[in-house]
N, C-alpha and C positions, 0 to 999 in steps of 0.2 A: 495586409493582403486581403482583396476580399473574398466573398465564398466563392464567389465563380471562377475562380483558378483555382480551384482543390476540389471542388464538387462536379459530379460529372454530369452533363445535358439531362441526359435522361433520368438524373437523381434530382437537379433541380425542378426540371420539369414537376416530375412525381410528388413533391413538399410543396409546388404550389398546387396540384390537385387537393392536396390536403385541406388544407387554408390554417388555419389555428387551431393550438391545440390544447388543454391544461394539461397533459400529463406526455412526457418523452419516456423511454426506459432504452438504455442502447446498448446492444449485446454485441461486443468485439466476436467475432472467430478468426481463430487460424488451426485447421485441421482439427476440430471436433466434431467431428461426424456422429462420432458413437455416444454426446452425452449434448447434443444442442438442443434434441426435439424435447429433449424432458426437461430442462433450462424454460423453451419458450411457451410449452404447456402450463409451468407452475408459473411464471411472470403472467400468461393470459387470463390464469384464474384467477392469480392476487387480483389483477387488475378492474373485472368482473366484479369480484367480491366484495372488494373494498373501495372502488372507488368506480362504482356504475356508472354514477351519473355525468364523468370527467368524460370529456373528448380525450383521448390517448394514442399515443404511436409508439408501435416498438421497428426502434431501428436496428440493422443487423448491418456492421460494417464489416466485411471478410478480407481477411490476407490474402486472397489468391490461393484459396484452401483446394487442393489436388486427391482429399479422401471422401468427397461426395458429401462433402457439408453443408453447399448450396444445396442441395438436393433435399435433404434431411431438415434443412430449414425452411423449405418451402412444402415440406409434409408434415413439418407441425402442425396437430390439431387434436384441439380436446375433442376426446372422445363422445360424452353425454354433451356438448358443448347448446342444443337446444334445451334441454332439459334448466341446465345451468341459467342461460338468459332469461330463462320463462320466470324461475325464483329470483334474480339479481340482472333484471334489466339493463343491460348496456348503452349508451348516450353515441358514443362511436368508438372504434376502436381501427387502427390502419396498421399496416404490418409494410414494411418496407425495406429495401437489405440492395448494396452496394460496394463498392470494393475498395480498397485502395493496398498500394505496393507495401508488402509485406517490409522491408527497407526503413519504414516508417516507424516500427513499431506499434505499440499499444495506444503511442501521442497521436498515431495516425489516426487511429478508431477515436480517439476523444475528440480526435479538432471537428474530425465530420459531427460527432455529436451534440458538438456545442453549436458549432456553423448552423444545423439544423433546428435547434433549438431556438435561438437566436430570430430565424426566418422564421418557425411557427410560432414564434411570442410565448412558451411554453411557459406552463408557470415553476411547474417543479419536475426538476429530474433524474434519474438512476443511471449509475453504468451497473451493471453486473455479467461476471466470467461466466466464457460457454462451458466449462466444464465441474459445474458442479454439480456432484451427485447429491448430497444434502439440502440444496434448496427446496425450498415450502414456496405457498402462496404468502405466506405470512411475512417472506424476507419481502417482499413490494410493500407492504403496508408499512414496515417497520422504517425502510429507507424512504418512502417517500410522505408520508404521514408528517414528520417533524415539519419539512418544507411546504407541503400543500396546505395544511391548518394551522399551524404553529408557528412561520415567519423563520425558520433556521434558512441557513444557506449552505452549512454543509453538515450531511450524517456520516461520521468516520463508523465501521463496523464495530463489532465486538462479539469474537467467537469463543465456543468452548476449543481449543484445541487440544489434541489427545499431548500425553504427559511427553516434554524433550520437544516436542513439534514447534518448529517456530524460533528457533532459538535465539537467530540472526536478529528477527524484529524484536524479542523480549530485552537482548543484550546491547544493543544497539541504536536503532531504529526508535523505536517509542520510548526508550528513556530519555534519549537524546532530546526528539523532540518536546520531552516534560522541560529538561533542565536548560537548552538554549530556547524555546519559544515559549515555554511557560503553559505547556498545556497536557494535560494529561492522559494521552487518548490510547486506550491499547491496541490500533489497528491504524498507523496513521496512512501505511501503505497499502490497506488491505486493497484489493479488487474491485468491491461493492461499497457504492459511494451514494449518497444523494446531493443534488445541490441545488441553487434557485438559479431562479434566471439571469440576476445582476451578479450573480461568479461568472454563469456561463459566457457572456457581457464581458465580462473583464478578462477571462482566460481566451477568448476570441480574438478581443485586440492585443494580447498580448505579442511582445517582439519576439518571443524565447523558443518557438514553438522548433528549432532546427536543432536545438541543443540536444546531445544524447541523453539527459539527464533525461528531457521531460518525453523521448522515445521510449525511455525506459522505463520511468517511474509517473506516469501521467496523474494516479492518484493523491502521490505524496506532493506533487507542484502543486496541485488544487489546493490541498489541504494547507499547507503552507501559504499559498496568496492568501489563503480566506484569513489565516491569522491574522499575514502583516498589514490587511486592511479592516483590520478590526471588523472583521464578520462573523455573525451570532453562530457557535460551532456546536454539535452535539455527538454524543454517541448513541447507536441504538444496538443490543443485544440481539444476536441471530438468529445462533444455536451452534451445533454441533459444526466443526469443520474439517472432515478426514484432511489426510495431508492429500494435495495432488499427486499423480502419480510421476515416474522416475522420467517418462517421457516428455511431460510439457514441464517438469521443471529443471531450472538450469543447474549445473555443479557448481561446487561451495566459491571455487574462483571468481566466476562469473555471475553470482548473484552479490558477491560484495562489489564485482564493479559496477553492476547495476543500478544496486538498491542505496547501497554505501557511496558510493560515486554520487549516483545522484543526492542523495540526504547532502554531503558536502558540500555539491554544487551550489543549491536550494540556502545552507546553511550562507555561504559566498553571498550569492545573491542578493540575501535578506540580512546580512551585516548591520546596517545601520538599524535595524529593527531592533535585534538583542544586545546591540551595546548599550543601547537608551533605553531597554525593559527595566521597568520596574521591580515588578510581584506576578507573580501565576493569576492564574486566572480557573477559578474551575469551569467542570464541563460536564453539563446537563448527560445525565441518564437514561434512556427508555427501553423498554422491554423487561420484560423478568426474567434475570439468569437463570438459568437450570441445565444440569449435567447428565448426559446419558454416558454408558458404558463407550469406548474407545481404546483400540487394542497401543497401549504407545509405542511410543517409535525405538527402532533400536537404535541404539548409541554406541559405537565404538570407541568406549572412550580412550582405552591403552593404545592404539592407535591414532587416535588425537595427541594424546599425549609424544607420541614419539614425533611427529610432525612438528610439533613445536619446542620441542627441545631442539630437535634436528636445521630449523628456522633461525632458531636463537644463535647455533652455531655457525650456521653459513652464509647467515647475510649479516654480519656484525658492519659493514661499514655501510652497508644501506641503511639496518636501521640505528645509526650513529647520524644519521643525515635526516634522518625523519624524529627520532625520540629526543628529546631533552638529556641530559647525562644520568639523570638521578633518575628517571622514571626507564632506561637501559641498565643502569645499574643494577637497579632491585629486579627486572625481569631475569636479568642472569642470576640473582641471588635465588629467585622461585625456582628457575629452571635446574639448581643441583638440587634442590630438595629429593627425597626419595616419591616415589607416584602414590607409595600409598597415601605421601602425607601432602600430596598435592595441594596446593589453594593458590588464586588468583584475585588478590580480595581487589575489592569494588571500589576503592579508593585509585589504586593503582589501572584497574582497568580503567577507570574512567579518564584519568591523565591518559594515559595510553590511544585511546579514541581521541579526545582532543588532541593530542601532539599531534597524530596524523590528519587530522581537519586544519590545522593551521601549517601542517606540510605542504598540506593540499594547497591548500590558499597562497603559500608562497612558491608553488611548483617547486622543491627546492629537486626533485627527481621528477621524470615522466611520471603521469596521474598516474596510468596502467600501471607502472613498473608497482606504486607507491599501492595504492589497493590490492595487487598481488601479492606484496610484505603483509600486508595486514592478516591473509590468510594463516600462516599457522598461527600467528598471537591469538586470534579468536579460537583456534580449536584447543589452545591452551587454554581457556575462559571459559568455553562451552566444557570442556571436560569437567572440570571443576566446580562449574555451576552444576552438572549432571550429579558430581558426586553429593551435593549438599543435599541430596534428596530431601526434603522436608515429610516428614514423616504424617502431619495433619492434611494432608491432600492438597484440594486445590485453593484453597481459601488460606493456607498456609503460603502456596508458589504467590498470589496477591500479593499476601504482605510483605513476600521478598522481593517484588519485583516494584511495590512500592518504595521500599528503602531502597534500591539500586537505581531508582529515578531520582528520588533524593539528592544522592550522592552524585548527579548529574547536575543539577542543581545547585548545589555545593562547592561542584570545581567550575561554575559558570566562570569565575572571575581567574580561575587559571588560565581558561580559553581565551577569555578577553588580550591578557599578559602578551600568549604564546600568538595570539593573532595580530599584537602589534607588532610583533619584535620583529629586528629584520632575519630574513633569507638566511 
């Protein structure tokens, strides 16, 4: 399809006023009123600061936002903003902002970003979310630096998250994609992405773009093509990343159908990719980590706990249709344990995730129904990973969350087994 059935006149119009650009940076909203103007302040200065001398656009694609976001985005402005240019001369810089049905999701805001991208020959470019309150001018340099001087094509994040925060992508998400793509990246869903023009090129003409997978997880499908077509991949260091708050993020249900749904999709998709992998592949580094204070998250964990005892006992023939027998087996062997002496070791979860990636694949229930089973098994996981507290800090949770990619790794060739076998 091409741009001009999704782009709208007057947006097209406005990208050719532009003409060409070296630097995109595209800021999705939907209802960030209260935290987009300080979003587009720090992307103006990164942009300023580090990279003057670059023609740049920052696009702003909205949901059909109802709390005065366009509004707030079109009052963005740095304050000393002459002062600023007088030290760090700017080359050009355009600011542009457009809509599309909220329906669409987050794929909706990428497609426009890429389409535009694409139209202005961009050389390198960024998504990043309207609602962060921790952003610097230094996250634009760190995401788009690799791509603009360096040749990467895509910069997966890499934040400090406060302690329990994130649980979903540590147990799931990024190990998975260590041990099925072979890459190691701790943020492969994050939000804040960079990438070159020949992804933006390929994600453009891609066919997939209806799939709810890539409405919903628009970062992880990036990151994922850029694998399976052997594109140079990196991480770059942030910083700090409070958790979002309880309003723009979804419940525990609905972000495994999301996030998890789509990782399994993606996983589908790229099939013949990771049966024919070889060896991992490592992945470049940049920024220097460093840890500021972060209040962590609370964790209910006895409450987790009883959700998944509770899971184990009332949907025994669901997940008899989803698990393997031995990997249902020993779930009900953990599940009488007593709580204090809880554990959900890493061998077992990891079958466990796979069984239901190869559920997925052989629909052997409705996806929904099948990603809704999987909810208390993880709060069983999460409880139990919360209890291992590792007592050396954060560089201790590293080295666990590098043995638990491992072990992903490890049961690759269980996946492979339970992905052929039939229905």
């Amino acid at each position: 399809m091409s741009e001009e059935t999704f782009l709208s006149d007057k947006f097209l119009n406005e990208l050719t006023a532009v003409g060409e650009v070296d630097i995109l940076v595209g800021i999705p909203t939907a209802n960030n009123a209260a935290t987009v103007a300080h979003v587009l302040t720090a992307l103006q200065i990164g942009l300023i600061k580090y990279f003057p001398r670059a023609r740049s656009v920052l696009v702003n694609a909205d949901a059909q936002s109802r709390d005065g976001t366009a509004e707030a985005v079109a009052k963005a402005t740095i304050e000393d903003y002459s002062t600023l240019l007088t030290s760090s001369p700017l080359r050009t810089m355009h600011r542009l902002t457009t809509s599309y049905h909220p329906n669409l999701g987050k794929g909706g805001a990428w497609r426009i970003f890429v389409a535009a991208a694409d139209l202005l020959r961009a050389k390198a470019c960024a998504v990043l979310s309207a609602d962060l309150e921790s952003i610097t001018p230094e996250w634009v340099e760190s995401l788009i630096r690799p791509v603009y001087r360096d040749g990467f094509d895509v910069v997966t994040p890499a934040y400090q998250r406060p302690e329990f925060s994130g649980l979903l992508i540590k147990n799931i998400v990024s190990p998975m994609i260590g041990g099925v793509y072979g890459r190691a990246l701790r943020e492969p869903a994050g939000p804040e992405v960079g990438f070159s023009a020949r992804l933006a090129s390929n994600l453009l003409n891609a066919d997939t773009w209806a799939e709810d997978a890539v409405r919903f997880a628009p970062e992880l499908w990036a990151t994922t093509t850029a694998i399976v077509n052997h594109y140079k991949i990196c991480q770059s260091f942030l910083g700090p990343k409070p958790p979002a708050s309880r309003r723009s993020t979804p419940d525990l249900v609905d972000s495994i159908r999301q996030i998890v749904g789509a990782l399994f999709r993606f996983t589908e998709l790229h099939a013949p990719f990771w049966n024919e992998r070889k060896e991992a592949e490592a992945v470049p580094n940049f920024g220097l980590g460093y840890t500021v204070g972060l209040e962590a998250v609370r964790v209910q964990r006895r409450q987790m706990l009883q959700t998944f005892h509770k899971g184990i006992a009332e949907l025994d023939s669901i997940m008899g249709s989803i698990l393997s027998p031995q990997t249902l087996a020993e779930l009900k062997a953990i599940s009488g344990s007593a709580d204090d002496h809880f554990s959900y070791p890493d061998e077992l979860w990891v079958k466990t995730i796979y069984d239901f990636a190869a559920a997925y694949h052989h629909s052997v229930i409705n996806r929904d129904h099948l990603l809704q089973a999987l909810a208390p098994l993880y709060q069983g996981r999460a409880s139990g990973f919360v209890a291992e507290k590792p007592k050396d800090g954060l560089r201790a949770l590293d080295q666990r969350l590098e043995q638990l990619s491992h072990q992903y790794e490890l049961g690759l060739p269980y996946l492979i087994d339970r992905w052929a076998a039939k229905s």
